[in-house]
TIPATI-925952 format. One line per 10 residues: number of its first residue (from 1); their letters; for each residue x, y, z of C-alpha. Coordinates in steps of 0.02 Angstrom, whole numbers, m for minus. Each point is the difference from the previous one (the first is absolute). Layout:
BEGIN
NUM	A	X:Y:Z ~ ...
This chain:
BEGIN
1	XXXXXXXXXX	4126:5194:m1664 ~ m57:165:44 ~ m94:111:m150 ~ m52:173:m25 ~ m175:35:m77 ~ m108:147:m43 ~ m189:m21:29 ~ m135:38:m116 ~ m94:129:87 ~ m113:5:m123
11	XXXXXXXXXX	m100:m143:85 ~ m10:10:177 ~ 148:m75:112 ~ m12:m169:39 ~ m53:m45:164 ~ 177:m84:60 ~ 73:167:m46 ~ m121:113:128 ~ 14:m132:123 ~ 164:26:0
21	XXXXXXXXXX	m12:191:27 ~ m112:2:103 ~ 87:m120:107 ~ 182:92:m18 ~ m60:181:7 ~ m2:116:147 ~ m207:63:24 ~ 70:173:m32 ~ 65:m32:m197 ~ m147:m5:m93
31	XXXXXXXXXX	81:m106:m144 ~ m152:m101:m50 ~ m126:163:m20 ~ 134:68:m119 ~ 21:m136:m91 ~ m187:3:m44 ~ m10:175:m22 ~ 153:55:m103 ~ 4:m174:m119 ~ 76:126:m140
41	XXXXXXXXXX	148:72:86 ~ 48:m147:100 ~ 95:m149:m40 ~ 16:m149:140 ~ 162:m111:3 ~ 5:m141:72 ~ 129:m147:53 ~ m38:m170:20 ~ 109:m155:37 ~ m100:m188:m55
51	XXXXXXXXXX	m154:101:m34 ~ m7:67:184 ~ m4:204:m7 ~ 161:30:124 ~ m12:218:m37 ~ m61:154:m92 ~ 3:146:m67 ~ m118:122:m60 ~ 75:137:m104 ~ m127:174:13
61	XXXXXXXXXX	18:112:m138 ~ 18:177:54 ~ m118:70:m117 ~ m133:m1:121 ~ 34:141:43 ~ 139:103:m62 ~ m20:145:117 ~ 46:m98:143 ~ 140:m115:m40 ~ 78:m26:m171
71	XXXXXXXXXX	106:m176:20 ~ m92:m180:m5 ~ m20:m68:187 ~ 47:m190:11 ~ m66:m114:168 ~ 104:m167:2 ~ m102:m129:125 ~ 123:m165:25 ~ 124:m40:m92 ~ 126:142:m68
81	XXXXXXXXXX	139:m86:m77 ~ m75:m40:m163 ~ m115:165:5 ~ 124:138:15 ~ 97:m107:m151 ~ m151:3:m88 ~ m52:173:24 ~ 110:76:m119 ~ m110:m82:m135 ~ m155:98:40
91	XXXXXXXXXX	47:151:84 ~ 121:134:m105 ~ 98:152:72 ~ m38:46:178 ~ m115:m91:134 ~ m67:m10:176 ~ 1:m186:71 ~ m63:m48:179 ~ 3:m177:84 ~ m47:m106:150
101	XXXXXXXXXX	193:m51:15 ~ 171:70:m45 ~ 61:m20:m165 ~ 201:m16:m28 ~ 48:153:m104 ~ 102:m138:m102 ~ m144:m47:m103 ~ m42:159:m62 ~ 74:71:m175 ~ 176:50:25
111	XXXXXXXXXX	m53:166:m115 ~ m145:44:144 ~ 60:110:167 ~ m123:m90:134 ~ m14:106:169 ~ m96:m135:124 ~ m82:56:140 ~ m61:m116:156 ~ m167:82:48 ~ m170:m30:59
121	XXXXXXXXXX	m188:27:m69 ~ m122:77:112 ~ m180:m8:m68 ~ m122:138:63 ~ m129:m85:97 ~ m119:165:46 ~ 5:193:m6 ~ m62:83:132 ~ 80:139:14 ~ m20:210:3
131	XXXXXXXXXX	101:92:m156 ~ m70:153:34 ~ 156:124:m15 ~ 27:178:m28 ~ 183:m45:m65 ~ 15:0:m176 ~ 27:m167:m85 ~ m34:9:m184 ~ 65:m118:m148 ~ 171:53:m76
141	XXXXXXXXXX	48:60:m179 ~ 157:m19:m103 ~ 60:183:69 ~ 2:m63:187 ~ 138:m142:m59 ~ 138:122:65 ~ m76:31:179 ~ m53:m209:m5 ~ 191:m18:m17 ~ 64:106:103
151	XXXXXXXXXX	m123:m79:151 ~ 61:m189:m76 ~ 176:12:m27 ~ 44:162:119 ~ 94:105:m112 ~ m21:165:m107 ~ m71:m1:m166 ~ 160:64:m64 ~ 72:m173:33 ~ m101:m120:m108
161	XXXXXXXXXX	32:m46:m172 ~ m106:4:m143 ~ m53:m189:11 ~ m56:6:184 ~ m119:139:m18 ~ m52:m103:m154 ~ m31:m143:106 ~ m102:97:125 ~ m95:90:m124 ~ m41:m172:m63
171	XXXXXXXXXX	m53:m79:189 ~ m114:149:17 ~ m81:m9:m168 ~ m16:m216:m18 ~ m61:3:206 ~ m143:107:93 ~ 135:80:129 ~ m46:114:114 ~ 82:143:135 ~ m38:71:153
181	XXXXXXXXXX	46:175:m3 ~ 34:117:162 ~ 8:181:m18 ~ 26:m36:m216 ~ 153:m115:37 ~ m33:m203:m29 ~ 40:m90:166 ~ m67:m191:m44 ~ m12:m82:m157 ~ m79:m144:m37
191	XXXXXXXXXX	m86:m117:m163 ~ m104:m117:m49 ~ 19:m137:m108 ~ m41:m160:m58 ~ 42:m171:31 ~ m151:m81:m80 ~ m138:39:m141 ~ m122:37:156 ~ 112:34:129 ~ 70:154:40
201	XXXXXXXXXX	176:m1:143 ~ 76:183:73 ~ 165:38:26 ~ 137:92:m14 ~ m72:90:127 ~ 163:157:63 ~ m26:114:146 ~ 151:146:7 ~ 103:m60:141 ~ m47:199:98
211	XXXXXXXXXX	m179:m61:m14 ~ m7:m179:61 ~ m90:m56:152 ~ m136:140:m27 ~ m134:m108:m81 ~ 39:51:m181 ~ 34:m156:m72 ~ m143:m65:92 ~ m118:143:m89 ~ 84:m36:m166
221	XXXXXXXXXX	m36:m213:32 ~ m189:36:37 ~ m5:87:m161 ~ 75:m116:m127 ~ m116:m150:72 ~ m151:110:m19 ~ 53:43:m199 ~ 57:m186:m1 ~ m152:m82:58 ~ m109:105:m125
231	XXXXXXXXXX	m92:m130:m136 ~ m2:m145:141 ~ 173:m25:m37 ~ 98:m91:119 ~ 137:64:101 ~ 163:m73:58 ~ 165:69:27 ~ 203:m86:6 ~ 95:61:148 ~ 159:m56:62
241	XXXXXXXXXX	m6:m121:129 ~ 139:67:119 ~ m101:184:m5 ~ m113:m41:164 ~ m44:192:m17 ~ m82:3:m146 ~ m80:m168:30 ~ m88:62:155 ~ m68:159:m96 ~ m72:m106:m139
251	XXXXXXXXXX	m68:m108:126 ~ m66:129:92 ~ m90:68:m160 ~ m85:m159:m35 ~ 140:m133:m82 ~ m23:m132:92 ~ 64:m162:m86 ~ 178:m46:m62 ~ 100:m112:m110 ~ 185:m12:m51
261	XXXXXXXXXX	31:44:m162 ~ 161:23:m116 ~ m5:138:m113 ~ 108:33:m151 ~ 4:141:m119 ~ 121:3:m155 ~ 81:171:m30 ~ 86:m49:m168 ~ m73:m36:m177 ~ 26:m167:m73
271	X	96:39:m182
């Protein structure tokens, strides 16, 4: 019979439980450290099946740190059937869930919109690398959301409702985003964020399509892992596996080590 327990991290894990981590986690997900560090905000689920651990997951409150990222983050190691079922009873209203394996969108709450994405995690390994620029790259503000849209989505400002420039608004002001500006108009756009309590990822990184293949998004990479790595933070990133480009850029800046990983992100509250 397989049953769901929370652990008393009020006492430290027992050792069956970090073996098990350790043994199950990529080098790059720094699970255990967080676990130790941010006892208060995290709770650890896990499954086991005749007293044998078979999966878990360890729920991350998100406030860490509001400024960067305002919904809990949720790693699943092992089994998911009985975790995602389970999840509902810990985690409220939207989330950010990542696992080691695919999980069928069955199991989630019927109430919950689920977008999955099949990605990869590339850890930085070293930074050696010049960021000297004269191009201006500075950190935006709630009054760039229009000209973040327009470089995102490709349209005019006149064409966006209420509740997307609310949404944007929101990205910029819950994530350190920043743009690359030529001649006063943003070309690239790109953010950092977090997937763990001491590890910071980058992404949604958007070059204009006139501008590509001129280095920008390079320029505008080298930037958000020098603001990311600041407070020995780590530094990882998700990018699709099927986008070789990208993969050979981050490589090229110092990501050197990868690992599948399934990423879900619910758009919908639970009532």
């Amino acid at each position: 019979m397989i049953r769901l327990k929370e652990i008393d991290l009020s006492r430290s894990p027992a050792p069956v439980l970090l073996q098990y981590l350790a043994a199950n986690l990529p080098f790059t997900v720094n699970i255990l450290g967080c676990i130790e560090r941010f006892r208060s905000r995290t709770k650890v689920i896990v499954s086991s099946e005749d007293e044998r651990i078979i999966g878990v997951a360890c729920i991350f409150s998100s406030n860490y740190n509001p400024h960067i990222w305002n919904d809990p983050i949720v790693w699943i190691v092992g089994n998911v059937e009985h975790l995602v079922r389970g999840l509902s009873q810990v985690v409220s209203g939207k989330f950010v869930l990542i696992s080691d394996r695919p999980i069928p969108l069955e199991l989630f709450q019927s109430q919950v919109q689920i977008r999955e994405f099949q990605e990869e995690i590339l850890c930085l390994e070293s930074k050696e690398f010049d960021l000297s620029t004269e191009i201006p790259i500075r950190r935006l503000v709630s009054g760039d959301a229009l000209f973040s849209l327009r470089l995102s989505i490709g349209s005019s400002a006149a064409e966006f409702d209420s509740n997307i420039k609310e949404r944007e608004i929101n990205f910029i002001k819950e994530r350190q985003v920043f743009g690359l500006f030529i001649g006063g108009t943003m070309v690239s756009r790109g953010a950092i964020m977090t997937t763990l309590p001491d590890t910071a990822s980058i992404g949604a990184i958007i070059t204009d399509v006139n501008h590509r293949g001129k280095g920008f998004g390079e320029l505008l990479a080298k930037k958000l892992i020098s603001v990311a790595s600041m407070d020995s933070r780590r530094v990882c990133l998700f990018v699709n596996r099927d986008n070789v480009i990208a993969k050979n850029l981050y490589i090229k800046l110092g990501f050197n080590y990868t690992v599948p990983a399934y990423y879900y992100t619910s758009s919908a509250v639970r009532p």
